[in-house]
mmCIF file of the N, C-alpha and C atoms, coordinates in Angstrom:
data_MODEL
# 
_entry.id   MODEL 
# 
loop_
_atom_site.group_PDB 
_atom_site.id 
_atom_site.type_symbol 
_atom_site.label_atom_id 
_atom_site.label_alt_id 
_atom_site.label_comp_id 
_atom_site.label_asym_id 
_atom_site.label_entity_id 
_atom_site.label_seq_id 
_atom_site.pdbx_PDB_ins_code 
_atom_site.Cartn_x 
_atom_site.Cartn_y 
_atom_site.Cartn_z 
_atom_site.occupancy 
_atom_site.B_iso_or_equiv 
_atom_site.pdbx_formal_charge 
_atom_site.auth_seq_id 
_atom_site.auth_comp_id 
_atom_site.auth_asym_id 
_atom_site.auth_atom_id 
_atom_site.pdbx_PDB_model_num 
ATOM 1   N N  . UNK A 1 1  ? 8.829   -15.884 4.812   1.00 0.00 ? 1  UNK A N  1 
ATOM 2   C CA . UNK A 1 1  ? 8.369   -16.024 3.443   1.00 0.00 ? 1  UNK A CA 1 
ATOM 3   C C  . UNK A 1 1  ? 7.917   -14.656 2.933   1.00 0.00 ? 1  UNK A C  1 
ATOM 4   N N  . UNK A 1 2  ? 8.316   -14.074 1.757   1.00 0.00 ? 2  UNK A N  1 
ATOM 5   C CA . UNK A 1 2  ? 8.248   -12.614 1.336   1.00 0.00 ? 2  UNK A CA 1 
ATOM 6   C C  . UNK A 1 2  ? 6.026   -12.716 0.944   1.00 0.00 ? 2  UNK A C  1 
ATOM 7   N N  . UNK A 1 3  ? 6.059   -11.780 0.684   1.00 0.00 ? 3  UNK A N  1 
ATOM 8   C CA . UNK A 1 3  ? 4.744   -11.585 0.361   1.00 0.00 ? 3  UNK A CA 1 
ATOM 9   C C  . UNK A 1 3  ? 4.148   -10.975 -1.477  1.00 0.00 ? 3  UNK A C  1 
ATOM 10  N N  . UNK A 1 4  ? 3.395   -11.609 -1.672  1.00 0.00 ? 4  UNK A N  1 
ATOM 11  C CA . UNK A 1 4  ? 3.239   -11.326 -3.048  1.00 0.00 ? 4  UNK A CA 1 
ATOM 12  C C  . UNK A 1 4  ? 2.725   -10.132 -3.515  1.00 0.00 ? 4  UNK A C  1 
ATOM 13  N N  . UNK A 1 5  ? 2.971   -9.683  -4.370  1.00 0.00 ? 5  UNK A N  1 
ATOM 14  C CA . UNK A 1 5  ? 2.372   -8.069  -4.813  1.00 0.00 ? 5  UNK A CA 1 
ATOM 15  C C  . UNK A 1 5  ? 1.023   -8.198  -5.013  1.00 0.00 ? 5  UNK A C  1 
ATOM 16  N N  . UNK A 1 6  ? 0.541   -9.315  -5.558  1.00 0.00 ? 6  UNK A N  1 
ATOM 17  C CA . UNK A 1 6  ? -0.972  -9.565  -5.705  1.00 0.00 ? 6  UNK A CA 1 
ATOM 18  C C  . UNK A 1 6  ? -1.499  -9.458  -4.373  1.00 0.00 ? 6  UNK A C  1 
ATOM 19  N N  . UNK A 1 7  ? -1.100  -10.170 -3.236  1.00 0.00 ? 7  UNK A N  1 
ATOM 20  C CA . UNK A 1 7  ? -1.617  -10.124 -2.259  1.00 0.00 ? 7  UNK A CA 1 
ATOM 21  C C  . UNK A 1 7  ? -1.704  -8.714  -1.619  1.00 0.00 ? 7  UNK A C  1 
ATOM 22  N N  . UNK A 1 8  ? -0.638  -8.056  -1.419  1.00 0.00 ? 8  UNK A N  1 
ATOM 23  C CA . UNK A 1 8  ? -0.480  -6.251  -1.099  1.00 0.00 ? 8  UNK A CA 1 
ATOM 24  C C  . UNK A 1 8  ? -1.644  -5.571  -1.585  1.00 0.00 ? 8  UNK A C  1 
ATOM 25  N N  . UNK A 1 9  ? -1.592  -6.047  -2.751  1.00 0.00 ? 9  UNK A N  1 
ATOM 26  C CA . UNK A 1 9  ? -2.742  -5.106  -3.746  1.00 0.00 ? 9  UNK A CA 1 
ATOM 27  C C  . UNK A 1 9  ? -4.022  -5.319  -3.387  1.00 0.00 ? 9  UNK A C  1 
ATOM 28  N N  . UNK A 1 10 ? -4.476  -6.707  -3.230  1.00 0.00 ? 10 UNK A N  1 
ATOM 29  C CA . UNK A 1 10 ? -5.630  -7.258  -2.926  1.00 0.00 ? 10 UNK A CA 1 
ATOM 30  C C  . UNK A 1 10 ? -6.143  -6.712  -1.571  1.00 0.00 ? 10 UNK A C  1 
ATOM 31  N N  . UNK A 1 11 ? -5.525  -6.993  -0.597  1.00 0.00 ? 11 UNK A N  1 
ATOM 32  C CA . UNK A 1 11 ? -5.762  -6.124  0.755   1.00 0.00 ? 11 UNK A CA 1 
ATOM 33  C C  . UNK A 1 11 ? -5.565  -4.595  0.987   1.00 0.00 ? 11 UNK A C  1 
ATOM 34  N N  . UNK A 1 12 ? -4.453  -4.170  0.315   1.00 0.00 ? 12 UNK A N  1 
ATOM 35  C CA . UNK A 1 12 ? -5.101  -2.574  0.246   1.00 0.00 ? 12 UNK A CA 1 
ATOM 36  C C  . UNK A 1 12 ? -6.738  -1.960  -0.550  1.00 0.00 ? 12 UNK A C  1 
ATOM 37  N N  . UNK A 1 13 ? -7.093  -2.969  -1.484  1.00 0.00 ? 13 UNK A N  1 
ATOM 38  C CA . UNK A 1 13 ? -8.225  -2.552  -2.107  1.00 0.00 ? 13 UNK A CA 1 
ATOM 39  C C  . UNK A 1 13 ? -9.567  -3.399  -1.622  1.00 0.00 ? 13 UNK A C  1 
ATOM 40  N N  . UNK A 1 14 ? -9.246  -4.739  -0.480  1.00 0.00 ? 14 UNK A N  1 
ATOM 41  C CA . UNK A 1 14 ? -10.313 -4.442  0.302   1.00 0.00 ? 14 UNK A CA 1 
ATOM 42  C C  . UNK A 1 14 ? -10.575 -3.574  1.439   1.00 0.00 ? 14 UNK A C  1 
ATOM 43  N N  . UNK A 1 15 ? -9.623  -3.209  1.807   1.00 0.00 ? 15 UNK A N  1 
ATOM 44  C CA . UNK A 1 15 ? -9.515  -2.240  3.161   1.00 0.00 ? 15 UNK A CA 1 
ATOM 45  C C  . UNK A 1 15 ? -10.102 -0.570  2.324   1.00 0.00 ? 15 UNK A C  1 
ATOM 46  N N  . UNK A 1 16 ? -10.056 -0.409  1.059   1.00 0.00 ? 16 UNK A N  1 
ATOM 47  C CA . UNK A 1 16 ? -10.150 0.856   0.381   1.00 0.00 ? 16 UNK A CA 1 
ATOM 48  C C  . UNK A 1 16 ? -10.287 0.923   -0.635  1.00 0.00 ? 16 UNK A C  1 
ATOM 49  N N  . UNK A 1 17 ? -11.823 -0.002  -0.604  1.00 0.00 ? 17 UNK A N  1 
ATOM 50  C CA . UNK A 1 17 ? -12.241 0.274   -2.185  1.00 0.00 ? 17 UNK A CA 1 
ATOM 51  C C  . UNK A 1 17 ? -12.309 0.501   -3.570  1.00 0.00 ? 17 UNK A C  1 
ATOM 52  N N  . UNK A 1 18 ? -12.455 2.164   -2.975  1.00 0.00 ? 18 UNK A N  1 
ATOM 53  C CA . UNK A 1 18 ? -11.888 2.770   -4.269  1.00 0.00 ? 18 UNK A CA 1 
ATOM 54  C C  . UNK A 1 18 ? -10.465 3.325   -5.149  1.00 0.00 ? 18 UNK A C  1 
ATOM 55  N N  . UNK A 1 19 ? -9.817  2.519   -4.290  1.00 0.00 ? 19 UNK A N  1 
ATOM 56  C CA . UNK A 1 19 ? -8.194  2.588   -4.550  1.00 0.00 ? 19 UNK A CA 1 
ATOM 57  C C  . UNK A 1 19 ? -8.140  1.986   -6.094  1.00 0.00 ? 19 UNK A C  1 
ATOM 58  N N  . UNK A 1 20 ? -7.122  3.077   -6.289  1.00 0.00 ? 20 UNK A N  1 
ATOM 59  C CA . UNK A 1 20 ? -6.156  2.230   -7.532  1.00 0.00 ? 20 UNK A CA 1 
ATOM 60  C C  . UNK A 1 20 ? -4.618  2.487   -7.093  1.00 0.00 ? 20 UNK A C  1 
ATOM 61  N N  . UNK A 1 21 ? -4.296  0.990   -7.201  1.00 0.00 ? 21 UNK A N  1 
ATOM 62  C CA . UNK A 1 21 ? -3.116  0.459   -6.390  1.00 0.00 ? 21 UNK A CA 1 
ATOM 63  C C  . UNK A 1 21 ? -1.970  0.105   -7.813  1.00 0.00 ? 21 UNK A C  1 
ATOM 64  N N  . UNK A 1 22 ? -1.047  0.380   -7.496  1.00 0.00 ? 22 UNK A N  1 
ATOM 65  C CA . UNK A 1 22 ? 0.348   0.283   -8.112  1.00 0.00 ? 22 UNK A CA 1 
ATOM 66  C C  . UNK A 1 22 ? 1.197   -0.307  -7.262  1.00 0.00 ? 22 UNK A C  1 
ATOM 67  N N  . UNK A 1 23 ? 1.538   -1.849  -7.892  1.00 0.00 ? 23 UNK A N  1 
ATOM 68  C CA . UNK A 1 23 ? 2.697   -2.604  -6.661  1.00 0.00 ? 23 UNK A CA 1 
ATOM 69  C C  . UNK A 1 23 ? 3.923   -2.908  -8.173  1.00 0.00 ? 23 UNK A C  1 
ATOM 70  N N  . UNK A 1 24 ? 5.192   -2.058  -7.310  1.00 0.00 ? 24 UNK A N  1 
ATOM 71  C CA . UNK A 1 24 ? 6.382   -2.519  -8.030  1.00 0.00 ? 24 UNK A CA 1 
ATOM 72  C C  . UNK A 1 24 ? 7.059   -3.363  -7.120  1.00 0.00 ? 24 UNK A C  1 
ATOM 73  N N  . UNK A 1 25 ? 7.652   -4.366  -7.539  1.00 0.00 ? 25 UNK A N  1 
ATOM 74  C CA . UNK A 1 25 ? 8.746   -5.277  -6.730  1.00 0.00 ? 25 UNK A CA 1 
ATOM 75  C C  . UNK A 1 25 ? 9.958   -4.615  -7.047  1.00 0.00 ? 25 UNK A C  1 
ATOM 76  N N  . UNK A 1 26 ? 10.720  -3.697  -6.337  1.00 0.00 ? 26 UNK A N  1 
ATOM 77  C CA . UNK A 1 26 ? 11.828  -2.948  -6.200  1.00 0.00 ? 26 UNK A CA 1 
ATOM 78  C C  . UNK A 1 26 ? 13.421  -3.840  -6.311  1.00 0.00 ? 26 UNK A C  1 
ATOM 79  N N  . UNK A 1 27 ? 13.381  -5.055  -5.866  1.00 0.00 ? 27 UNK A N  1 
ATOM 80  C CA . UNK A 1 27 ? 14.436  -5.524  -5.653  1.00 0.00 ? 27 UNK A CA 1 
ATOM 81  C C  . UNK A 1 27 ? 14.610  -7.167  -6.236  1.00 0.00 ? 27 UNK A C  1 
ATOM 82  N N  . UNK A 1 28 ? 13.693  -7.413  -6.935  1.00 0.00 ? 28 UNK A N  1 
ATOM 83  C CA . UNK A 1 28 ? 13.310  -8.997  -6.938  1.00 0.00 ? 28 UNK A CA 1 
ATOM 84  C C  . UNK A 1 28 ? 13.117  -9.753  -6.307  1.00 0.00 ? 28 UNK A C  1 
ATOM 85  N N  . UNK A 1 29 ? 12.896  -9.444  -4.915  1.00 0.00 ? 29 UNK A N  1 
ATOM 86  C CA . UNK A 1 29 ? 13.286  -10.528 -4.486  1.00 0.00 ? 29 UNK A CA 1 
ATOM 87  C C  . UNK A 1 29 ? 11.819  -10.399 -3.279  1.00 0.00 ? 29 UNK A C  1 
ATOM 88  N N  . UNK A 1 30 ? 10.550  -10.135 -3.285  1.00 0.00 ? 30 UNK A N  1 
ATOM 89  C CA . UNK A 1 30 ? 9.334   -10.019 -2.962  1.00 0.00 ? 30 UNK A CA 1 
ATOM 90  C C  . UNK A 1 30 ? 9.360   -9.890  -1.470  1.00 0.00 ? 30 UNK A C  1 
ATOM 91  N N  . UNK A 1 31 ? 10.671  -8.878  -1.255  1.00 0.00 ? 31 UNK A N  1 
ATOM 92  C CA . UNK A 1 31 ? 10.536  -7.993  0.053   1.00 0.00 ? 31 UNK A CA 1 
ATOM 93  C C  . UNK A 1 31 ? 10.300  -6.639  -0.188  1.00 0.00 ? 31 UNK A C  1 
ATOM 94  N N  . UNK A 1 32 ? 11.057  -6.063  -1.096  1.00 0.00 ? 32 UNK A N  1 
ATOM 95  C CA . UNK A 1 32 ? 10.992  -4.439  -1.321  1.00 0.00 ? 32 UNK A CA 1 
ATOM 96  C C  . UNK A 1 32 ? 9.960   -3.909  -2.158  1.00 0.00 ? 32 UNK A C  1 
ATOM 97  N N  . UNK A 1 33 ? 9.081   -3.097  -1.956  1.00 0.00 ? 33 UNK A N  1 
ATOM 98  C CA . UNK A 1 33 ? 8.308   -2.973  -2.492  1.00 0.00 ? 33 UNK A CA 1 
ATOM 99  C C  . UNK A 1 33 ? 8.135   -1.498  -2.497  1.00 0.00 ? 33 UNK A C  1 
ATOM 100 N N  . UNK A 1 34 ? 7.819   -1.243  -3.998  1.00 0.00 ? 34 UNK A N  1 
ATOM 101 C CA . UNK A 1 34 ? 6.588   0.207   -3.740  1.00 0.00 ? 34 UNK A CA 1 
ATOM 102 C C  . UNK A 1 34 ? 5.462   -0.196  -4.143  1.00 0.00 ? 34 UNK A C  1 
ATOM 103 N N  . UNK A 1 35 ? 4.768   0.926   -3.594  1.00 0.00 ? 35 UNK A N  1 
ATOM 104 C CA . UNK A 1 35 ? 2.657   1.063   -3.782  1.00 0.00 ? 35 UNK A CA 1 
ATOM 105 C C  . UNK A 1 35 ? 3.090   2.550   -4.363  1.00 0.00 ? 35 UNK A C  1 
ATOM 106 N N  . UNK A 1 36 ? 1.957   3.004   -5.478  1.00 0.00 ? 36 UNK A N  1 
ATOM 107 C CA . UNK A 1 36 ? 1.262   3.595   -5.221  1.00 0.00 ? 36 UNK A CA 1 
ATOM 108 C C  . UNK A 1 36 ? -0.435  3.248   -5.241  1.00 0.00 ? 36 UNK A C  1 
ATOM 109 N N  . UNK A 1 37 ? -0.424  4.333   -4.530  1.00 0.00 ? 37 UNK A N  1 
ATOM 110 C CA . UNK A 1 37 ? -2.262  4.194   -4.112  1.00 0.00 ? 37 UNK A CA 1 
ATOM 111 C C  . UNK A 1 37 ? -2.955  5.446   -4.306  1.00 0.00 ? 37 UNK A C  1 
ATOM 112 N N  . UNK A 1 38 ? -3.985  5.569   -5.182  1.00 0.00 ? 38 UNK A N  1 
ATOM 113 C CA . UNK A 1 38 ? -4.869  6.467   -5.489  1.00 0.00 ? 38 UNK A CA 1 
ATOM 114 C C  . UNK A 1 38 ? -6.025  6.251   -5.217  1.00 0.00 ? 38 UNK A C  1 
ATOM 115 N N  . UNK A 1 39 ? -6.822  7.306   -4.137  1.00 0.00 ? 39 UNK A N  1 
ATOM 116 C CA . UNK A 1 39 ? -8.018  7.318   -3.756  1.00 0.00 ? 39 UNK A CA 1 
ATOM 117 C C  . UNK A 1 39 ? -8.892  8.635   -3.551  1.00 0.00 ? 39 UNK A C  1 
ATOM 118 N N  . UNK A 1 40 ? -9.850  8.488   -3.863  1.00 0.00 ? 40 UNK A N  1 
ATOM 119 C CA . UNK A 1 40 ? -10.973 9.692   -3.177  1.00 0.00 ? 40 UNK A CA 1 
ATOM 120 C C  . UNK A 1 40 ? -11.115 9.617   -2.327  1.00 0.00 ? 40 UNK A C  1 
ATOM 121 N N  . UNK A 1 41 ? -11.049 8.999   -1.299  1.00 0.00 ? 41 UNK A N  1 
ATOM 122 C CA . UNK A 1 41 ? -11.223 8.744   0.390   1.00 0.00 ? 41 UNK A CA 1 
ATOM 123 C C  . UNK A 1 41 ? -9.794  9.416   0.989   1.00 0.00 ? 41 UNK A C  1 
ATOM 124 N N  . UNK A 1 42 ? -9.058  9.640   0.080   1.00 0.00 ? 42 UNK A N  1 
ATOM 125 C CA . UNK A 1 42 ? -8.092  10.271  0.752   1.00 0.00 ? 42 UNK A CA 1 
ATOM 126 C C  . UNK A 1 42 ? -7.604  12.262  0.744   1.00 0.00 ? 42 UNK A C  1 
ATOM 127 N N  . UNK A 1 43 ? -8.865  12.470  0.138   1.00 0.00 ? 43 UNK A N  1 
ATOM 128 C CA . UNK A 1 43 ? -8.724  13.740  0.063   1.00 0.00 ? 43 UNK A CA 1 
ATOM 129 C C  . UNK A 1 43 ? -9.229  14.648  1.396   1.00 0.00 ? 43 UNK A C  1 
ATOM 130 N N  . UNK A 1 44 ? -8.330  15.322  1.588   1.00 0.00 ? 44 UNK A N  1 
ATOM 131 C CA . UNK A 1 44 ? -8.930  16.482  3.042   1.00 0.00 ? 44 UNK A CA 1 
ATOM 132 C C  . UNK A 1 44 ? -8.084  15.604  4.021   1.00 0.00 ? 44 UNK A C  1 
ATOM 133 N N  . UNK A 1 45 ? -7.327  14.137  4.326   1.00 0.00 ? 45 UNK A N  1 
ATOM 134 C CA . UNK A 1 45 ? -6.249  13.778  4.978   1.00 0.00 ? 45 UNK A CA 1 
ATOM 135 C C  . UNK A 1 45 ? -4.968  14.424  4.893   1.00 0.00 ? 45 UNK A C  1 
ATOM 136 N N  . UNK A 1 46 ? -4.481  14.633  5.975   1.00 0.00 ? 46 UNK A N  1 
ATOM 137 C CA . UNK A 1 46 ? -2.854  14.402  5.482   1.00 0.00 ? 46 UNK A CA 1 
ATOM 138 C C  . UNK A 1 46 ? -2.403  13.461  5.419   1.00 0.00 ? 46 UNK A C  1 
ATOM 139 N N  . UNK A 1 47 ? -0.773  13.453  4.920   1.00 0.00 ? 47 UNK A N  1 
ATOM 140 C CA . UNK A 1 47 ? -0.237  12.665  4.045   1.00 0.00 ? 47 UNK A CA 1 
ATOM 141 C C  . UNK A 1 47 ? -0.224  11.644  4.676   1.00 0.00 ? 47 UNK A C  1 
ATOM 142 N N  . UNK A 1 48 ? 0.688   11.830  6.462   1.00 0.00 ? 48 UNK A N  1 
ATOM 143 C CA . UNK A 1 48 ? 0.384   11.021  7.287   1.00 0.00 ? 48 UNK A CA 1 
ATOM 144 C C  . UNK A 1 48 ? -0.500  9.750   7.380   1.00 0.00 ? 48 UNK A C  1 
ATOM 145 N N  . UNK A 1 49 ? -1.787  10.505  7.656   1.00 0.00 ? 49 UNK A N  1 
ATOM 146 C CA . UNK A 1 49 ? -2.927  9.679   7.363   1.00 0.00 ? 49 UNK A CA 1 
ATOM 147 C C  . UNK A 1 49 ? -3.378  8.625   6.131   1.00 0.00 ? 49 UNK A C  1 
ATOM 148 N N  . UNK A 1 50 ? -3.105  9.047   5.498   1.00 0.00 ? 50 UNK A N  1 
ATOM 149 C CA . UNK A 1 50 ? -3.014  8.561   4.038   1.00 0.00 ? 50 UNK A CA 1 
ATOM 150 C C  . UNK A 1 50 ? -2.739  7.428   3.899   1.00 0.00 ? 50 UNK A C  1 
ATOM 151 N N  . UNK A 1 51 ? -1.373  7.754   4.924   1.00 0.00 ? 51 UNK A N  1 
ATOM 152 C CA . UNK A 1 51 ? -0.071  6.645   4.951   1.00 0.00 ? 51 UNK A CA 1 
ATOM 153 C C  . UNK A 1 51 ? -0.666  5.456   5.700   1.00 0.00 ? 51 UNK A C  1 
ATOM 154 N N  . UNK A 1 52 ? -1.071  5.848   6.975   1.00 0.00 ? 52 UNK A N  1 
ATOM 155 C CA . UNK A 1 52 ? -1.882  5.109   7.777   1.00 0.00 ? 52 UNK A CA 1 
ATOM 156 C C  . UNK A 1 52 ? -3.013  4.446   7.890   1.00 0.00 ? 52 UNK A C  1 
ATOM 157 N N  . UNK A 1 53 ? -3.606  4.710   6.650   1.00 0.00 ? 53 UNK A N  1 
ATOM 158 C CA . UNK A 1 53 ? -4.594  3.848   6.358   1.00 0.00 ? 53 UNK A CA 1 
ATOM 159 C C  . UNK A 1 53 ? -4.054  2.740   5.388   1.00 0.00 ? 53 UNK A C  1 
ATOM 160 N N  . UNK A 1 54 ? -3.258  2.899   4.656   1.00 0.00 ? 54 UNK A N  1 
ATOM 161 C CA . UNK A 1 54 ? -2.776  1.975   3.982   1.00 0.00 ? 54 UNK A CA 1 
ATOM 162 C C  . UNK A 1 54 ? -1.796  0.854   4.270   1.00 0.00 ? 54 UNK A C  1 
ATOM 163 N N  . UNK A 1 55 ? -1.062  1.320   6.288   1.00 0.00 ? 55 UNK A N  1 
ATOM 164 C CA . UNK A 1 55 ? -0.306  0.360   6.596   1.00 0.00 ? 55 UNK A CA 1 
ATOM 165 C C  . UNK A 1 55 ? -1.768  -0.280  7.277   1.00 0.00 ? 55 UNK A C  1 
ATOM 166 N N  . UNK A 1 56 ? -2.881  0.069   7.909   1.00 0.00 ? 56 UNK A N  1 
ATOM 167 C CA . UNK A 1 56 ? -3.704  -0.764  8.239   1.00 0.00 ? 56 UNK A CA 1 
ATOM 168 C C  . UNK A 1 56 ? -4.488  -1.847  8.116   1.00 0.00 ? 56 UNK A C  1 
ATOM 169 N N  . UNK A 1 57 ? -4.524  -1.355  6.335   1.00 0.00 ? 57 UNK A N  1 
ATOM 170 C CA . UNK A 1 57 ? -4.783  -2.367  5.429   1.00 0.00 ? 57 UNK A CA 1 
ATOM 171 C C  . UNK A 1 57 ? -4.087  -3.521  5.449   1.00 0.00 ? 57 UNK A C  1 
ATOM 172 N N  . UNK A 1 58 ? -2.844  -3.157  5.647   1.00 0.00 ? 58 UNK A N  1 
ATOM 173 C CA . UNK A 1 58 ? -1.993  -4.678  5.622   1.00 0.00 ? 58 UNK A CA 1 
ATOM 174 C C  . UNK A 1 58 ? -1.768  -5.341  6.722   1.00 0.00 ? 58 UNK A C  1 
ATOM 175 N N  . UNK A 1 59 ? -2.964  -4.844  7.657   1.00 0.00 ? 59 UNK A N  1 
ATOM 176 C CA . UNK A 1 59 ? -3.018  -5.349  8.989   1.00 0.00 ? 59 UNK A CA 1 
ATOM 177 C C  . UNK A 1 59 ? -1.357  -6.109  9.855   1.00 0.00 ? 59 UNK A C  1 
ATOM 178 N N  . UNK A 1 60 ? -0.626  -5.400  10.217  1.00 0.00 ? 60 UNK A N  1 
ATOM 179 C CA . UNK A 1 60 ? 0.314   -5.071  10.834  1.00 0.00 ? 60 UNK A CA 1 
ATOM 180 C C  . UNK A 1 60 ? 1.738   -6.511  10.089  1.00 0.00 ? 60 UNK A C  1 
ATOM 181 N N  . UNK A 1 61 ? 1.755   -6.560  8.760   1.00 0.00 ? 61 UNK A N  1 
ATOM 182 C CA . UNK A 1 61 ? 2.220   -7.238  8.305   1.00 0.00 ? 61 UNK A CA 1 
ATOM 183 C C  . UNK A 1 61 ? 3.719   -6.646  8.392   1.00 0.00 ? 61 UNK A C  1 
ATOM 184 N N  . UNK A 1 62 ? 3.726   -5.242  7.986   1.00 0.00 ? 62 UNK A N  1 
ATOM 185 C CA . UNK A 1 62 ? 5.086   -4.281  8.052   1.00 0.00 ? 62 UNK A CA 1 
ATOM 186 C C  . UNK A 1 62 ? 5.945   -4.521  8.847   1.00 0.00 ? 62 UNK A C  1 
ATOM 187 N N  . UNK A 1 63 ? 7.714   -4.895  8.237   1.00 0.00 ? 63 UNK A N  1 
ATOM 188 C CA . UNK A 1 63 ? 8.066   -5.237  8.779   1.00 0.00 ? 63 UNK A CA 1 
ATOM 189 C C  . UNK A 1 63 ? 8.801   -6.464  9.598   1.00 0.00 ? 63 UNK A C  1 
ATOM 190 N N  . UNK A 1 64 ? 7.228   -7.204  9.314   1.00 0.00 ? 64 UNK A N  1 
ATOM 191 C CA . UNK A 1 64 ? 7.716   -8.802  9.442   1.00 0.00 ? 64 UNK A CA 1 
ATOM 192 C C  . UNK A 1 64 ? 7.167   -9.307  7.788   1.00 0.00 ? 64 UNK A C  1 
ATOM 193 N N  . UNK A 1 65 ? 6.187   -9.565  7.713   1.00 0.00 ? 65 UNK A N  1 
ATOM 194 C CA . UNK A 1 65 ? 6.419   -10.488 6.666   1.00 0.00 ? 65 UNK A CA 1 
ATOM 195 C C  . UNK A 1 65 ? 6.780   -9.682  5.122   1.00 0.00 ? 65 UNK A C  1 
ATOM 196 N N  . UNK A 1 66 ? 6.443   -8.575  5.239   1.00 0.00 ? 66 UNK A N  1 
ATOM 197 C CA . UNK A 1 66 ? 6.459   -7.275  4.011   1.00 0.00 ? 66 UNK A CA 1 
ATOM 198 C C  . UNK A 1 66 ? 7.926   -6.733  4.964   1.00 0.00 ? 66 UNK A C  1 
ATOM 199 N N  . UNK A 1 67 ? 8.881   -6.800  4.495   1.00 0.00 ? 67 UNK A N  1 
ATOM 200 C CA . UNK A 1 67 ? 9.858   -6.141  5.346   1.00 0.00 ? 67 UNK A CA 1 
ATOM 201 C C  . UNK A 1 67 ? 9.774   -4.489  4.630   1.00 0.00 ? 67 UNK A C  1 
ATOM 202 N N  . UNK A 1 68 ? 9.642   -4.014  3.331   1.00 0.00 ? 68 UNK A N  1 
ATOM 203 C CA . UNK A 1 68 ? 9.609   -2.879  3.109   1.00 0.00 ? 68 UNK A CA 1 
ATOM 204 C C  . UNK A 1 68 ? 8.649   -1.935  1.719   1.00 0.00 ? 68 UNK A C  1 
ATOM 205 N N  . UNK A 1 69 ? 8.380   -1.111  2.147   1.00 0.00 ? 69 UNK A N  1 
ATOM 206 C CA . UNK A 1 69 ? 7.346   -0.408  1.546   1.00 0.00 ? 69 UNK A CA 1 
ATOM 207 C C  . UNK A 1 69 ? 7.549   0.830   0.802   1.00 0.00 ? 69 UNK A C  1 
ATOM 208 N N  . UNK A 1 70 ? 7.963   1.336   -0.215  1.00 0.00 ? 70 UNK A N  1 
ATOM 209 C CA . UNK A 1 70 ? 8.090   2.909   -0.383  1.00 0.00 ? 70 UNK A CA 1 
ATOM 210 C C  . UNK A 1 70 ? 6.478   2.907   -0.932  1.00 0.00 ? 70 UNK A C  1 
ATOM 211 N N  . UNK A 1 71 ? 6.135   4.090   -0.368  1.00 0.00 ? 71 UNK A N  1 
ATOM 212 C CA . UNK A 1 71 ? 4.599   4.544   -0.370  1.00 0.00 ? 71 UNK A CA 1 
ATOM 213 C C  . UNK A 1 71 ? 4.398   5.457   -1.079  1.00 0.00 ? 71 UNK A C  1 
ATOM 214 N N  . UNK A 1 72 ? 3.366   5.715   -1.807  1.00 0.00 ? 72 UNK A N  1 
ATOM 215 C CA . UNK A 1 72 ? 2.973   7.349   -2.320  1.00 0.00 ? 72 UNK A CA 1 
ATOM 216 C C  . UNK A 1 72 ? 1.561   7.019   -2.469  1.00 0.00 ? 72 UNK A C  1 
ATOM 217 N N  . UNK A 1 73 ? 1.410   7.976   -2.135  1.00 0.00 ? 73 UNK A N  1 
ATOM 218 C CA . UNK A 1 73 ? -0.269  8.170   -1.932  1.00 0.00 ? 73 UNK A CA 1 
ATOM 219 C C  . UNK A 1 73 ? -1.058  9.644   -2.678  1.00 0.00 ? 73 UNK A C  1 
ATOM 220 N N  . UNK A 1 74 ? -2.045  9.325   -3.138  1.00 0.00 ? 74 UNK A N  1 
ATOM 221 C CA . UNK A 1 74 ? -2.135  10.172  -4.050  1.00 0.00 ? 74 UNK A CA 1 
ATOM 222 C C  . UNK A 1 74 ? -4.228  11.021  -3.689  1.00 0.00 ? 74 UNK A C  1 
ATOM 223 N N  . UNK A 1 75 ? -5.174  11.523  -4.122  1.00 0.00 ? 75 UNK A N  1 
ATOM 224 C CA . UNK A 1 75 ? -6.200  12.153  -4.582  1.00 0.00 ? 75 UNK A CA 1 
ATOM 225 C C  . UNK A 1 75 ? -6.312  12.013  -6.012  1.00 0.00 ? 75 UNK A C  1 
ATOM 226 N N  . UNK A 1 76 ? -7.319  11.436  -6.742  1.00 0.00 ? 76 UNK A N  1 
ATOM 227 C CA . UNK A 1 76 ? -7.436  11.292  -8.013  1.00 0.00 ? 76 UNK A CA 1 
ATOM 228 C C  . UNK A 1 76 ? -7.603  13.052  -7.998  1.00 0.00 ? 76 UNK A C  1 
ATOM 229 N N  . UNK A 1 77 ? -7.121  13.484  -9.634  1.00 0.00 ? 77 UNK A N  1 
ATOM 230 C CA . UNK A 1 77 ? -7.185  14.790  -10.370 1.00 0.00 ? 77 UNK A CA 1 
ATOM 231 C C  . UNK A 1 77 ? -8.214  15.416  -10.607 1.00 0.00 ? 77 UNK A C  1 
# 
């Protein structure tokens, strides 16, 4: 069963607060997905990291029930 963008969103921004989260459904069909994610907690990380806090958030959903993710991760301006 694909996963809802509300839900993506909802758990990246309890796992990280102060996120502001951007969920596009890429393909219609509520497997493909992009995020972006903007945070102050993510400044002085690399990108890596960045990345990795945000697949954590979705507590190891990647893959199986979220089959795909394009990511960008950002530092507010």
């Amino acid at each position: 069963m694909p996963m809802a963008a509300e839900d993506i969103e909802a758990m990246i921004r309890a796992a990280i607060p102060d996120a502001h989260v951007e969920i596009t459904d890429l393909a219609g069909d509520g497997d493909h997905y992009a995020a972006r994610v903007v945070s102050e907690s993510f400044r002085g990380l690399p990108r890596v990291r960045q990345h990795q806090r945000v697949y954590d958030a979705l507590g190891g959903r990647m893959g199986g029930v979220l089959h795909a993710l394009q990511l960008t991760t950002a530092t507010p301006n």
